[in-house]
N, C-alpha and C positions, 0 to 999 in steps of 0.2 A: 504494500500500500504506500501509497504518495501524499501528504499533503502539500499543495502549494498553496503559494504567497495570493491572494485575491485583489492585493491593494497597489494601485500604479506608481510609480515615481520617476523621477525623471531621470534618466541616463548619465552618470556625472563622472568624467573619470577619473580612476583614481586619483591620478597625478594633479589633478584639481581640486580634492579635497583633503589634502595633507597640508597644515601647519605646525606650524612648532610655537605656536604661543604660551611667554614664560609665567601669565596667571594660571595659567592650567599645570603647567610644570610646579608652581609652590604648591598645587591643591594635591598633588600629588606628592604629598608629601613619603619621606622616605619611611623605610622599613625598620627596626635595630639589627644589627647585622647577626646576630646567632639566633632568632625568633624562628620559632619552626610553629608555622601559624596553622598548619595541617594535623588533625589527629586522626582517631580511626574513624571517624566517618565526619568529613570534612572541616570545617572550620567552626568552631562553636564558644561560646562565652558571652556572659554577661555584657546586657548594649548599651553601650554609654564608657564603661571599661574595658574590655578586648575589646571589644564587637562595635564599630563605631561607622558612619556613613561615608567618613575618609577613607577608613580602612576598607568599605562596600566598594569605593570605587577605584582605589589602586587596586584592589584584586580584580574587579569586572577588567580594568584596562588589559591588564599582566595576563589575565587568563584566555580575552581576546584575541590578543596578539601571539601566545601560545598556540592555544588549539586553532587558531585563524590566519594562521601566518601561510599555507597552503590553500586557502579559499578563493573563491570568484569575489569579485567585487558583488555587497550585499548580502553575501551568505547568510542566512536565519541563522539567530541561535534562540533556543528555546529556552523561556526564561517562567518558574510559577512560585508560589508563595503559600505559607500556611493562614491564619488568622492572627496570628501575634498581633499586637500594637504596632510594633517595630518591623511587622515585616514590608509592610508600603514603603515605609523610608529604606530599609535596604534594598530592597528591589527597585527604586529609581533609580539609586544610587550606584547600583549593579550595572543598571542597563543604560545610564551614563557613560560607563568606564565602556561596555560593552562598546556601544556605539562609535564612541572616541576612537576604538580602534578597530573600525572602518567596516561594523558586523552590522544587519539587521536585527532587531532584537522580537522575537516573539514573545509577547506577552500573555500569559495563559489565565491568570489571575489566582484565585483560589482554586484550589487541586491539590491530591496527594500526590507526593513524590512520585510514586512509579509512574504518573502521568509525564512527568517531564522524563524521566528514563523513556518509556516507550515510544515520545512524541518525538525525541532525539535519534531514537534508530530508527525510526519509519518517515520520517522528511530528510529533505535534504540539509536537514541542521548542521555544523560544523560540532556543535559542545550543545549539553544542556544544563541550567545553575535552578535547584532549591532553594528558596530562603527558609527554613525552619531549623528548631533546636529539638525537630522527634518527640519524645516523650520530660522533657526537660520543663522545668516549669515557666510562667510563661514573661519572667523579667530576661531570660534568656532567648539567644538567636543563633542561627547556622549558617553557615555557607556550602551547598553539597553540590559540586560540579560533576558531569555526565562527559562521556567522550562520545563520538557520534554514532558507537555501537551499541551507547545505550548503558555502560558499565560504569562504574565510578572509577575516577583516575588513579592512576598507577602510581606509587610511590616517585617513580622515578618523575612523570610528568605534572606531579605538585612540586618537586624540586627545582624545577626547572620555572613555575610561575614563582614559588619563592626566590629563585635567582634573580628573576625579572627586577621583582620589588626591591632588592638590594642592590640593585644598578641604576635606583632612580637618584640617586645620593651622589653620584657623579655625572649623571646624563639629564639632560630635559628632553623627553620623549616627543617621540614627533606623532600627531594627531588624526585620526582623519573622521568622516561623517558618514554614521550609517543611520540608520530610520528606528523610530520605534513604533509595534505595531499592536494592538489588542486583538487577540486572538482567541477570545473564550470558547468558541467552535467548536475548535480543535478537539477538546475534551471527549467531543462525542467519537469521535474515531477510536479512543482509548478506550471506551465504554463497551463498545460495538467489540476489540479484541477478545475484552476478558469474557462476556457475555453470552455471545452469536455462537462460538466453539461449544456450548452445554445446551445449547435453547434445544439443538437435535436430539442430547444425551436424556434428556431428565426436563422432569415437570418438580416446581418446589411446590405447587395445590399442596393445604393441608399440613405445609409445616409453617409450623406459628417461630418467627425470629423474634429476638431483642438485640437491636444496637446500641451500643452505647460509643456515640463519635467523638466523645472528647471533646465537643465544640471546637472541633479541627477542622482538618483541609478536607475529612471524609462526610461534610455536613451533606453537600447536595447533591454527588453523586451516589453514595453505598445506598442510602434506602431507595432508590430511584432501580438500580438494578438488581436487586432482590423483591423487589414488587414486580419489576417487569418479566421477573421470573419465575412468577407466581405466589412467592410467598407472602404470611401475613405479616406483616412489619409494625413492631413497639418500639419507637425512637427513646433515645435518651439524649440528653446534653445535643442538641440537633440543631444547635443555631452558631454561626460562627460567634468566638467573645474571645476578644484579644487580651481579655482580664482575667479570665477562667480555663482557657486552654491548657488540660491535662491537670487540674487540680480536682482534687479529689475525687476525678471520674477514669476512665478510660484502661487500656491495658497496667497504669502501673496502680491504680484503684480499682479492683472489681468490685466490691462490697455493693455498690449500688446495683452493676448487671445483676449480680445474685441474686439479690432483692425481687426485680423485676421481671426475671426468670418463673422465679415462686411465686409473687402473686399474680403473674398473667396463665401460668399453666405451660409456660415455654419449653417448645422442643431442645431449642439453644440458644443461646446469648454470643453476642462476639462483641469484644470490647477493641478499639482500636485506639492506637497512640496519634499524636498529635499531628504528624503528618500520612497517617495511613498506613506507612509499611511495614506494619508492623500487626499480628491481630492474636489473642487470646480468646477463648471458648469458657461455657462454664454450662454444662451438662445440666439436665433437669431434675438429677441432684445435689446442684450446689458445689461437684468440682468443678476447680481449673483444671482446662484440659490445656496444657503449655506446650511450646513446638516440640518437645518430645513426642508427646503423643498425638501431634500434629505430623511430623514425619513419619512415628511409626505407620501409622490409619493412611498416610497419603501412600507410604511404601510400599504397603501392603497391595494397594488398589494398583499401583502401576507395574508391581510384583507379576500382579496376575492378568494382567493388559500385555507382559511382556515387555513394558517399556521402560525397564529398570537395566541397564546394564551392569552385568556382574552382584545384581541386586547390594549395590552399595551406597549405601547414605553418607552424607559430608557433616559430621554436627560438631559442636565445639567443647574444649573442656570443662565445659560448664553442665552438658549434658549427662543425665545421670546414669548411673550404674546399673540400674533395673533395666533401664531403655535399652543399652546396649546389650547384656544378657538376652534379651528377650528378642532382638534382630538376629542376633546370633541361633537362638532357636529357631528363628525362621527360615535360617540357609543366606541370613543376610551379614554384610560387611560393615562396619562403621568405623570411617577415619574422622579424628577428631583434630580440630584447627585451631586454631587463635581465635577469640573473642572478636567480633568483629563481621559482618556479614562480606566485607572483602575478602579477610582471609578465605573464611566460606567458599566464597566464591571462583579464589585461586586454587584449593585444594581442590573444586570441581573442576575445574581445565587442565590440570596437573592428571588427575585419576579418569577423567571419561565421565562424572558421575553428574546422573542426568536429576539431582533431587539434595538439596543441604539446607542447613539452617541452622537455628538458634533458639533456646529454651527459652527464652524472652518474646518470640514468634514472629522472628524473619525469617520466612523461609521464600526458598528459590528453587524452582524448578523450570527450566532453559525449554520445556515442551511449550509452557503456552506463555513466559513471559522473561524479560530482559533482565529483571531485579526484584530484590525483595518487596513484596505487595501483600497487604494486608486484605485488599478484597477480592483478590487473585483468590485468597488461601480459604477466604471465607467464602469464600463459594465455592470452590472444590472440597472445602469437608463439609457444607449443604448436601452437594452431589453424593459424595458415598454415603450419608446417613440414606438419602432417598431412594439410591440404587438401592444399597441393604434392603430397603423397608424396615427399619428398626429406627430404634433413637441412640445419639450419640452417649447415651450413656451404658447401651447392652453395649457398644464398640470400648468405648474405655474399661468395661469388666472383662473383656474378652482378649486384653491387651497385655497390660503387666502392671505390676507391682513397683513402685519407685521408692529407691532407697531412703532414709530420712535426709534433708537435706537442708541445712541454715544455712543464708544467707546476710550478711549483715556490711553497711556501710559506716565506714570513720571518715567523720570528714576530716582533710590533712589540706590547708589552706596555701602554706610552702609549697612552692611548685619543682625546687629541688629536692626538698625531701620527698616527697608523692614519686619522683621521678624513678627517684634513687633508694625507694626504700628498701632492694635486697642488700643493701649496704649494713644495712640495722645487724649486728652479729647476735644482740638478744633474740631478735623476734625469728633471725637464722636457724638458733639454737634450738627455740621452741619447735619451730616445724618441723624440726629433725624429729624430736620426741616424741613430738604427736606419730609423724608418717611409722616411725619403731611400733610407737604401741599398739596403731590402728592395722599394719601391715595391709594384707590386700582386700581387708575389710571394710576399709573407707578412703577417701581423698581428700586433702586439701587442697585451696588455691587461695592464692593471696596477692593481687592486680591493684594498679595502678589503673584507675576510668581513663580510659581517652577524650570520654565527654564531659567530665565533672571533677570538678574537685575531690576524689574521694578513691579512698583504700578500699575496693571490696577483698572482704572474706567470705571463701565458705568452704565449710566443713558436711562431707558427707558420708555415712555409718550405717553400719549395718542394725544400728541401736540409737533409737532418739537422744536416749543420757549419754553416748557418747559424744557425739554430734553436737548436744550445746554444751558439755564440759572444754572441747578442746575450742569451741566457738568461744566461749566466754573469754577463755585465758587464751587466743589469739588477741581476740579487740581490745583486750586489758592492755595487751603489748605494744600495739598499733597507738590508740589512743596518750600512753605513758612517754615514749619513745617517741612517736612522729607526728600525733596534732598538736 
């Protein structure tokens, strides 16, 4: 599929739209030279402190000029946004710097992330940029860049716009004029992907949903294509609020889908993060059904469709011990990656493996979509409750058993200690002693967030009491030592 540009302009050639004007060189202002402004999933921080409209538009220019440096004169780039407050102003901001160097800017408006992923590989876009901070609360903001296949960039081609921005310290960049266009259209193309491929498979008549969209970027598309799909749809938080986005609602709050679940009679609940790409379940008895047992149920189905190669799942080490026992009974494989749906995503081009994810609920599978999508997922685990004929909660009793598993965050404000904290030789010591006494009856880990300020821990056992004894006296360590 194609979309093209509908809107005329005038012919200009390059060479007639390149200045070097030095107001625009100050506004660009520089970079500090060792800032590594890229984490694991793009650029994120507090707006007004990291995250600032300067800093919006040295990177729109530097990323421009990067991924557009090969371009036609005009090339689209696909540019959407969540509800934040702050995301209007970084996205002008964005598609200023975009313009500047010398790109059309497609503007999609509000949309989940994987909109701009998809809308990126199926136009003739050069790059595609998110403004959101995901599931993050909502004084914070993102920068998530797309390459034109649709993937998020490569370590090595964020280095390379980070180099840009430390060359503006000795250079005044030369300028040129592309367009900016509003495109909210577009969307329906996206819509029509994830959708059109089931409407043959499956009828949702008769399953009663609850969403809960976080007052996010999933406000006006997800119940639109779950009704068009037949189902009955009970919204939640359904109105975009740049005040409320992912507070106390959505995949990092379910307490409410639960609620909503049980007093509507609900077959299932999906709770989505703030920009979409992300989706959690909660069964019609009140569990969370987490991308564990989102992989395993999708695995399964494409196990038996044949379209699992080598029947191997990609999850991360985060994913728990039960889940992978339990693939492994099934004649399935599970290699486990870095936190991170990139990593994910490299360990699936590395392996063949056509299906990965993340216990948090990014999952990616390369059959029907380009990136982690959260109404991709929520509606292919729609589809196999329907195919079953059963309810998503005979599928999770039918599945496995997951180990006990704490999770707990330290916030560590120092961004060199956060950085550095295998350095700590105490809290070294301690993991030793845990990993000695727990042997191959449980795991720890103990990360650095790439999105937040914060130390997670977690400990997971084959025994609740062990799991928060050695949980407690980790955070004791973390907290004493590094916040």
């Amino acid at each position: 599929m194609s979309v093209t540009s509908q809107s005329k302009r005038k012919n200009i050639p390059k060479s007639d739209r390149t200045v070097q004007p030095a107001k625009l060189a100050r506004k660009v202002a520089a970079v500090a030279k060792d800032v590594n402004l890229f984490g694991t999933d793009g650029i994120r921080g507090h707006v007004g402190q990291h995250l600032t409209p300067q800093l919006a538009l040295q990177v729109g220019f530097c990323a421009g000029l990067e991924l557009g440096q090969h371009s036609s004169p005009h090339q689209p780039f696909i540019l959407g946004q969540d509800s934040r407050n702050s995301s209007d102003m970084l996205a002008m901001a964005l598609s200023a710097g975009l313009t500047a160097a010398g790109l059309d800017v497609w503007y999609v408006g509000l949309c989940p992330t994987p909109t701009v992923a998809y809308l990126t590989h199926h136009t003739e876009a050069v790059g595609g940029v998110m403004v959101s901070a995901s599931h993050n609360p909502p004084a914070d903001n993102g920068i998530k860049f797309f390459q034109d296949n649709g993937t998020k960039l490569p370590p090595s081609i964020q280095g390379q716009i980070e180099q840009r921005l430390r060359a503006y310290r000795q250079q005044q960049p030369s300028v040129a004029w592309g367009h900016h266009f509003y495109r909210p259209e577009l969307t329906q193309s996206y819509t029509d992907a994830i959708q059109v491929p089931l409407q043959s498979q499956v009828d949702f008549r008769g399953l009663k949903v609850v969403l809960d969209l976080a007052w996010g970027a999933a406000t006006r598309l997800a119940p639109a294509v779950f009704e068009a799909m037949g189902a009955e749809v009970i919204c939640l938080h359904d109105q975009p609020n740049g005040d409320r986005i992912n507070v106390n609602c959505g995949s990092t709050h379910l307490e409410p889908l639960r609620a909503a679940v049980d007093l509507h009679h609900a077959d299932v609940g999906f709770a989505f993060d703030g920009d979409a790409d992300r989706v959690l379940a909660i069964d019609c008895q009140g569990r969370t059904v987490d991308g564990d047992y989102i992989l395993y149920l999708w695995g399964k189905a494409l196990q038996q469709q044949k379209q699992l190669p080598n029947n191997l799942i990609v999850a991360t080490v985060m994913s728990n011990l039960g889940f992978e026992l339990a693939w492994q009974q099934q004649g399935g494989t599970l290699i486990r990656a870095a936190v991170g749906d990139q990593n994910v995503h490299a360990e699936m081009l590395n392996h063949g493996s056509m299906l990965g994810g993340e216990q948090s609920g990014h999952i990616l599978c390369p059959h029907y979509g380009v990136s982690g999508d959260g109404l991709l997922t929520a509606l292919h685990l729609a589809t196999i409750i329907c195919q079953n004929k059963t309810r998503l909660s005979c599928l999770v009793d039918d599945s496995f058993q997951t180990y006990p598993q704490i999770l707990k965050n330290v916030r560590v404000e120092d961004r060199d200690r956060r950085r550095n904290w295998q350095k700590c030789a105490l809290l070294q010591t301690l993991i030793d002693q845990a990993n000695d006494a727990m042997g191959d009856q449980g795991r720890i880990l103990v990360r650095a967030s790439g999105t937040e300020p914060l130390i997670r821990v977690m400990v997971e056992a084959c025994e609740m009491e062990m799991a928060t004894q050695w949980t407690n006296r980790l955070v004791e360590a973390v907290e004493t030592h590094l916040a």
